[in-house]
N, C-alpha and C positions, 0 to 999 in steps of 0.2 A: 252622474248628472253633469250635464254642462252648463254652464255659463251662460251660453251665446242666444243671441233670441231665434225661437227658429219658427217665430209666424209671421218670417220676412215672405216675400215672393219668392217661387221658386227659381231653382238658379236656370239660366238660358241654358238648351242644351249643348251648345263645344264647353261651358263650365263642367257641367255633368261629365263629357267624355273624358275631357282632360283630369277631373280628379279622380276617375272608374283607374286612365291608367296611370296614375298618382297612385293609388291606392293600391294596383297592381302590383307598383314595385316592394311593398312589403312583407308580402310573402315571400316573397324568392331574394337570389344573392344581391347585392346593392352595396353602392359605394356611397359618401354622404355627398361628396361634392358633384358628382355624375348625377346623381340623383335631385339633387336640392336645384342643381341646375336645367333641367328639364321641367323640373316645379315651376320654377321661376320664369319659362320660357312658355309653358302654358299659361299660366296666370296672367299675365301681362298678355298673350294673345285674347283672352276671354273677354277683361277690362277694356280692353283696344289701350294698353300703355306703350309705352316706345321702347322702356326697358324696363329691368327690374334687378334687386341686388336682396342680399342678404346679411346681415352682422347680427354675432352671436357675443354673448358677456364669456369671460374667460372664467370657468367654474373657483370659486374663494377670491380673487381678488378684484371679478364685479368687470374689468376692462375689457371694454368692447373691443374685437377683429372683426375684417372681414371675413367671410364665408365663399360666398357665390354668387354673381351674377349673369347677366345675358348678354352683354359687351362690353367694350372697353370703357364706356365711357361710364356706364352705370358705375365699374368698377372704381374707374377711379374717383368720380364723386363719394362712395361710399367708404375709401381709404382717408378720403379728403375730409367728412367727417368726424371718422375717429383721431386723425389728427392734431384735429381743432377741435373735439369736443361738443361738439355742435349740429344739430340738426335734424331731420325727421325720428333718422332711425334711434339716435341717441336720447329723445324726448318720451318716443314710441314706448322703449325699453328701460327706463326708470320710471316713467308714470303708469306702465300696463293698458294703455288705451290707446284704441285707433285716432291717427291723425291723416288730415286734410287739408292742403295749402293748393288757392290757384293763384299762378299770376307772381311776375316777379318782384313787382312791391309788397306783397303780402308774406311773400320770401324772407323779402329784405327783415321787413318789420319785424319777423319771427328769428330771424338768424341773418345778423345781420354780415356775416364774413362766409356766407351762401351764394349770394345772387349771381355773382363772375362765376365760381362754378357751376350753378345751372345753367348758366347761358351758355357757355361755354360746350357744354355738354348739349347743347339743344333741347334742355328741359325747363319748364314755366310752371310746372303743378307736379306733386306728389301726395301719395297715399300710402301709409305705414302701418301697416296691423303686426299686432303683438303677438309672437309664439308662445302662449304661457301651457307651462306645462305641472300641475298639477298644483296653480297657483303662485308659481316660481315665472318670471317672463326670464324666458332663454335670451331672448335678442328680438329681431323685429324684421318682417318681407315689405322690402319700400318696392312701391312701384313707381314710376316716373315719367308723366306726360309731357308730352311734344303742345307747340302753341297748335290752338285751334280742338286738341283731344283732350279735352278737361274728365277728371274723376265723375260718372255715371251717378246716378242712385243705387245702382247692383253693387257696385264697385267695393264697397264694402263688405256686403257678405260673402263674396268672393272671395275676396281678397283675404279674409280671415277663414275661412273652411282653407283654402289654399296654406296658408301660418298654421293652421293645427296638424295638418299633412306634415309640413315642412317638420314640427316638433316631434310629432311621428318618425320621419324619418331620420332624424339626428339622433334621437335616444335609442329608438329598434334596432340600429347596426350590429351590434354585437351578436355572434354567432351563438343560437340557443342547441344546445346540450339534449338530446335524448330523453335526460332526464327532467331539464327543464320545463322541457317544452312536455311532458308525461304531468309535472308539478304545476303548473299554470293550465291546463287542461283538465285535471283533479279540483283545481279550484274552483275553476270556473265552474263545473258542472255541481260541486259541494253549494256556492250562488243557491244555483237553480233550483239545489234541493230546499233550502231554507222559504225561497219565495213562494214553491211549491206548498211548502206544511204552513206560509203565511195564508195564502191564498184561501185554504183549508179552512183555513181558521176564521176567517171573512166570512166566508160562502156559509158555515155552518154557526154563528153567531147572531150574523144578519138574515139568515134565513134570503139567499141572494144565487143565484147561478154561479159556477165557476168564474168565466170570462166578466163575470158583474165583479166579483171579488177582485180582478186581476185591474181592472180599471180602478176601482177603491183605492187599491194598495199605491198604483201608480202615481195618482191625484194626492194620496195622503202624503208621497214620498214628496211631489211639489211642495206641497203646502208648508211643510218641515224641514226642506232645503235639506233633504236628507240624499244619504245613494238610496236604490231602492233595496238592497239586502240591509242595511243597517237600520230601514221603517218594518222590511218585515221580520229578522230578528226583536224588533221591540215589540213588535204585535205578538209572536210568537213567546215572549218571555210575560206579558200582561197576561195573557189567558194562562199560562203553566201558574204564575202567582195569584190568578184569580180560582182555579183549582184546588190551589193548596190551603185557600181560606177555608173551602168550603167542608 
């Protein structure tokens, strides 16, 4: 189940191509900073931003590095933050929420040892979506507008399908195992079978069609802020204890 709202509009299509090959690079070999940086060179073209960077939390003691960016100057804004403790990406990733600043008095007011850096850097507005990974926020994708190309209405849901790729790509690097990848293939398909004998159990209760049951189950999983195998596991353990009363 995710989070994120998804009866936003749909994304333009260079968003679409750009995360189809975002999403290509995690099947096959991949480097994080190669990788994270071509994210980040898409994304920022989709948005129309000038550039874009990335900072990640250093796993147990929480302190932000940089990562990657799309030039020099993103870069160094985003070194210049974790320096001084200060700023989009640093707010982005203790609070878990997207951020939006136009305008360099609005800069100022929010961080206020910012503004000569953005200026500097040819930047007046930024956008910061949070990489959270399985309710953990890793770090945060700022992007960074030029005067006159302020953050869109898109710009956010963008910008965050773009951050959950990015999370994607930083945790999947590690090379999976024959057996691994047999073990997480077994799982997944073990899923299928539970939501399957759920499904079953729907259809033949409610007196309802297959694909009627498979929407139930779906809706029920919403409703309970559940995954969907762990609504149809409990569906599935109700009727075995409704059985055994009888």
């Amino acid at each position: 189940m995710t989070g994120h709202d998804t009866t936003q509009a749909p994304l333009p299509e260079r968003a679409v191509r750009e995360l189809a090959a975002a999403t290509a690079t995690l099947v096959t070999d991949h480097d994080v900073v190669g990788s994270t940086t071509a994210l980040l060179h898409g994304c920022a073209d989709c948005v129309g931003a000038k550039a874009a960077g990335i900072i990640l939390a250093v796993p147990d003691s929480g302190r932000l590095e940089f990562l990657a960016s799309t030039d020099h100057g993103s870069q160094h804004l985003e070194l210049y933050q974790v320096q001084v403790d200060e700023g989009p990406g640093i707010d982005c990733t203790s609070t878990g929420q997207a951020i939006t600043i136009s305008g360099l008095t609005q800069i100022a007011d929010r961080w206020p040892t910012l503004p000569g850096a953005f200026a500097a850097a040819g930047f007046d507005g930024v956008h910061a979506a949070p990489m959270i990974w399985q309710g953990q926020t890793l770090g945060a994708v700022n992007l960074f507008f030029g005067e006159g190309d302020r953050p869109g209405g898109e710009t956010s849901v963008v910008a965050q399908a773009f951050a959950d790729i990015a999370c994607l790509v930083v945790i999947q690097t590690a090379p999976q195992t024959p057996t691994q990848v047999a073990a997480k293939t077994r799982a997944a398909l073990d899923e299928r079978a539970v939501i399957e004998r759920a499904k079953g159990v729907i259809a033949y209760t409610r007196r309802i069609p297959m694909d009627a049951a498979f929407d139930h189950l779906v809706s029920l999983a919403r409703e309970r802020r559940q995954l969907l195998t762990t609504a149809a596991a409990a569906i599935i353990d109700q009727a075995a204890a409704a059985h055994g009363r009888r």
